[in-house]
N, C-alpha and C positions, 0 to 999 in steps of 0.2 A: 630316472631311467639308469639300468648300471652303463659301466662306463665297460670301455672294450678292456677284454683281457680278462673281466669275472664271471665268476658264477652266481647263477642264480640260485635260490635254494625255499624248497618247500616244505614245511612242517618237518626243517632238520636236515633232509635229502638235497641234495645237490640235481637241480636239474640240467639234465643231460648236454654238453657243450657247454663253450662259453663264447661271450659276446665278442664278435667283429666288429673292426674299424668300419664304419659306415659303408665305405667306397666296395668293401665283399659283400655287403647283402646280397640276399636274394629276392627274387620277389616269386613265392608260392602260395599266393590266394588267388582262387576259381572265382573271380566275382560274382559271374553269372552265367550259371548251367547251361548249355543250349535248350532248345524243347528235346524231350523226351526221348530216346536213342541211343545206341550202342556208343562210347567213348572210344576215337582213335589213339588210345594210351600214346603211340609215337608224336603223336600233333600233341597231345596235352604236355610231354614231357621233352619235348624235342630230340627225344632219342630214342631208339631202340632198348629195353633192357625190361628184366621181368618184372612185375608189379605185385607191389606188397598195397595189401587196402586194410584200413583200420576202423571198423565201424563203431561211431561212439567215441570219438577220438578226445572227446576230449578238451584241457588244455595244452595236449598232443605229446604228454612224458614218454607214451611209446615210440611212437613217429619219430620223433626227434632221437630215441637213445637209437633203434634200429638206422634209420638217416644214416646217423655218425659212424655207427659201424659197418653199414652195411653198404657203401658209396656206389657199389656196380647195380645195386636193384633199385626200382622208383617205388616212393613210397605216397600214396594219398590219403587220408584223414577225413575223416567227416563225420556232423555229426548236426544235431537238430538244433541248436543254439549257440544263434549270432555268437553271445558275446565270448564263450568260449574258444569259438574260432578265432575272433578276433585275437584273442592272447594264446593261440596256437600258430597261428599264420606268422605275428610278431615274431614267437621265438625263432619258429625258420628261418623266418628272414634274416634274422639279427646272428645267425649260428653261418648262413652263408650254404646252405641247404637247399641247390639246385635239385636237387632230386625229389624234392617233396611238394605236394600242392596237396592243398585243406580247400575243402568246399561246403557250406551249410546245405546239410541233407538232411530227410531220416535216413535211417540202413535200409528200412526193410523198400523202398523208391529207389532211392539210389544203388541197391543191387539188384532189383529186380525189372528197371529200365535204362541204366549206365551205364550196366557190365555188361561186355559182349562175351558170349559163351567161348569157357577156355581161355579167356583171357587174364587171369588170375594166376599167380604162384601162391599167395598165401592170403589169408582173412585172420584180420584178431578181433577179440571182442571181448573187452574186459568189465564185466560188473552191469552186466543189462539191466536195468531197470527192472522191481520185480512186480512192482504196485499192488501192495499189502491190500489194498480195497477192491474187493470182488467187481467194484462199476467198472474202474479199469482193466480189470486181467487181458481183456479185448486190445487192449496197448501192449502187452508181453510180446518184446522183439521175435522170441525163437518159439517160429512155429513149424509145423511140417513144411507148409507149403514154403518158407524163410530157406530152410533149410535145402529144400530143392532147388531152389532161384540161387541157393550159396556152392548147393553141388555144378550147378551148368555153370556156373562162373566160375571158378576152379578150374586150371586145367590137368593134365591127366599126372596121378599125384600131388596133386595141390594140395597144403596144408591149411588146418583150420585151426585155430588155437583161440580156447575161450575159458574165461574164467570168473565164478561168482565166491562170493560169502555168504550166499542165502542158499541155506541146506535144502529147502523145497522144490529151488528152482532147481539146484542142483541132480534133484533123483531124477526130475523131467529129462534134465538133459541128458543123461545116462540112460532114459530110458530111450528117448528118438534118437540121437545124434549117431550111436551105431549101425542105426539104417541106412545112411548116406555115407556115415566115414568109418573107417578103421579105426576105434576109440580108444586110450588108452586114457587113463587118471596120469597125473603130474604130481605127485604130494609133496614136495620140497620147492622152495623160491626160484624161481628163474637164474641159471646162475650168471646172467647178464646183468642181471636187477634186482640182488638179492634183500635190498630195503625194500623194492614195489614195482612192476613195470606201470604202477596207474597211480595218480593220486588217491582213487578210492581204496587200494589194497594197501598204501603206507598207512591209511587212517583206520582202516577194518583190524589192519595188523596192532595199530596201539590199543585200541580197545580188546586185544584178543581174542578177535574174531578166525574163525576156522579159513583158510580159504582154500574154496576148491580149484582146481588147473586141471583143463587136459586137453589132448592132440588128436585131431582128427586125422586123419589121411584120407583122402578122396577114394571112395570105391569105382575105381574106371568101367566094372562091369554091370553098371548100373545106367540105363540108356534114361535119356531126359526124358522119354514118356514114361517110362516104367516109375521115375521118380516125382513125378507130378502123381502117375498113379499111387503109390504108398504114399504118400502125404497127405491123399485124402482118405486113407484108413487108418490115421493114424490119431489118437487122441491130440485135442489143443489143449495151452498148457491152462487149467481153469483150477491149478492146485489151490491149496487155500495158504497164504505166506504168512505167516506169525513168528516173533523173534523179537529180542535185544537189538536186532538192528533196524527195526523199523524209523525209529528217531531218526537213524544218522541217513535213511535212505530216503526219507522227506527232506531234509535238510540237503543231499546229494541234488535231487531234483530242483530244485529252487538255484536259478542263475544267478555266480556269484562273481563280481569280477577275480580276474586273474586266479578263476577256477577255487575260490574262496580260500587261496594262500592268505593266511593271515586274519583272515575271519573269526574264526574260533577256534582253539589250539585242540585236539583231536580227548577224549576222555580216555585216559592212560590203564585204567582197568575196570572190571565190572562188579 
């Protein structure tokens, strides 16, 4: 375990903070969700203040760099695998990261029965899963109806920020995500995180892979039926995914501890 006062570090990258004297932890894991129902964000975070949610979180490199920066907003995590959360939860706690709580979800459950409408300042979503095999595409996070469960959860102005490496998934989102948000593309690194805000964009980045970014703004003139209505006119995504990255996105999918730091060193080009 490091010791207090270092950094951790991932395929080279310095993860976000560094370790506290034990006596500052925090403690940010949701052991156990209630049943099904709107989240009193105040009761979960014992404080008033607006809510950043990160779907797919992760071993939580975004959580955590935003956390650190960003102390006045609460930030939650979550994401479909224990053991990730587990060495997301760890880092919070060990960074002393009251503002943060991780929870084992899917996104598309946990925002379409957690969030209460308008409850949201911001959504990130980094590297969705694209599942190159046609039996899965029925598993592909962003669908219309995703996207409208992601607009009601949002409150008025709320930000969506998502980002892939797989150019198929890419066009889809380009083609839906203007329905619900104000879209723009992002071509340049985050300049908060300009090695990666995600383990999977430091490793897509060493292989030089393409990656796409961009910014939704919530369309506030878009009423939650009218949004339910378009999302069912709307194609789901059944593109066909093929690419150099399919390896690394089988390999992404399979739980790795400590989010497969140190597992296998990233292939440096193609």
């Amino acid at each position: 375990m490091p010791a207090p006062g270092e950094t951790e570090m991932e395929f080279g990258v310095p993860i976000p903070g560094k370790i506290l004297p034990e006596s500052e932890w925090a403690r940010t894991a949701i052991k156990h969700l209630p049943p099904a129902g709107p989240l009193d964000w105040d009761a979960v975070f014992g404080r008033n203040a607006p809510v950043v949610l990160e779907l797919g979180c992760g071993n939580g490199r975004y959580t955590l760099l935003s956390a650190l920066a960003r102390p006045e907003l609460n930030h939650i995590g979550v994401d479909i695998l224990p053991v990730v959360i587990r060495y997301a939860t760890r880092r919070a706690n060990q960074r002393g990261l009251h503002n943060v709580r991780m929870a084992v979800k899917d996104g598309q459950t946990f925002l379409s029965e957690y969030v209460a409408e308008g409850s949201l300042a911001e959504a990130h979503l980094y590297h969705p899963q694209p599942y190159h095999d046609s039996r899965r595409a029925h598993l592909r996070l962003i669908t219309p109806r995703f996207l409208a469960h992601l607009h009601r959860g949002l409150a008025a102005g709320g930000l969506f920020i998502i980002q892939t490496d797989n150019p198929d998934y890419w066009d889809y989102i380009k083609n839906v995500v203007p329905v619900f948000f104000e879209f723009q593309e992002h071509p340049d690194p985050w300049p908060d995180a300009p090695d990666g805000r995600s383990r999977r964009e430091i490793i897509a980045r060493s292989r030089n892979l393409m990656i796409f970014r961009g910014i939704g703004v919530r369309r506030d003139g878009l009423s939650r039926e009218d949004a339910i209505s378009v999302a069912n006119s709307l194609p789901q995504p059944t593109f066909k995914s093929r690419g150099p990255w399919c390896d690394l996105d089988a390999w992404e999918d399979s739980p790795h501890p400590q989010g497969n730091s140190g597992q296998r060193p990233p292939r440096q080009s193609r």
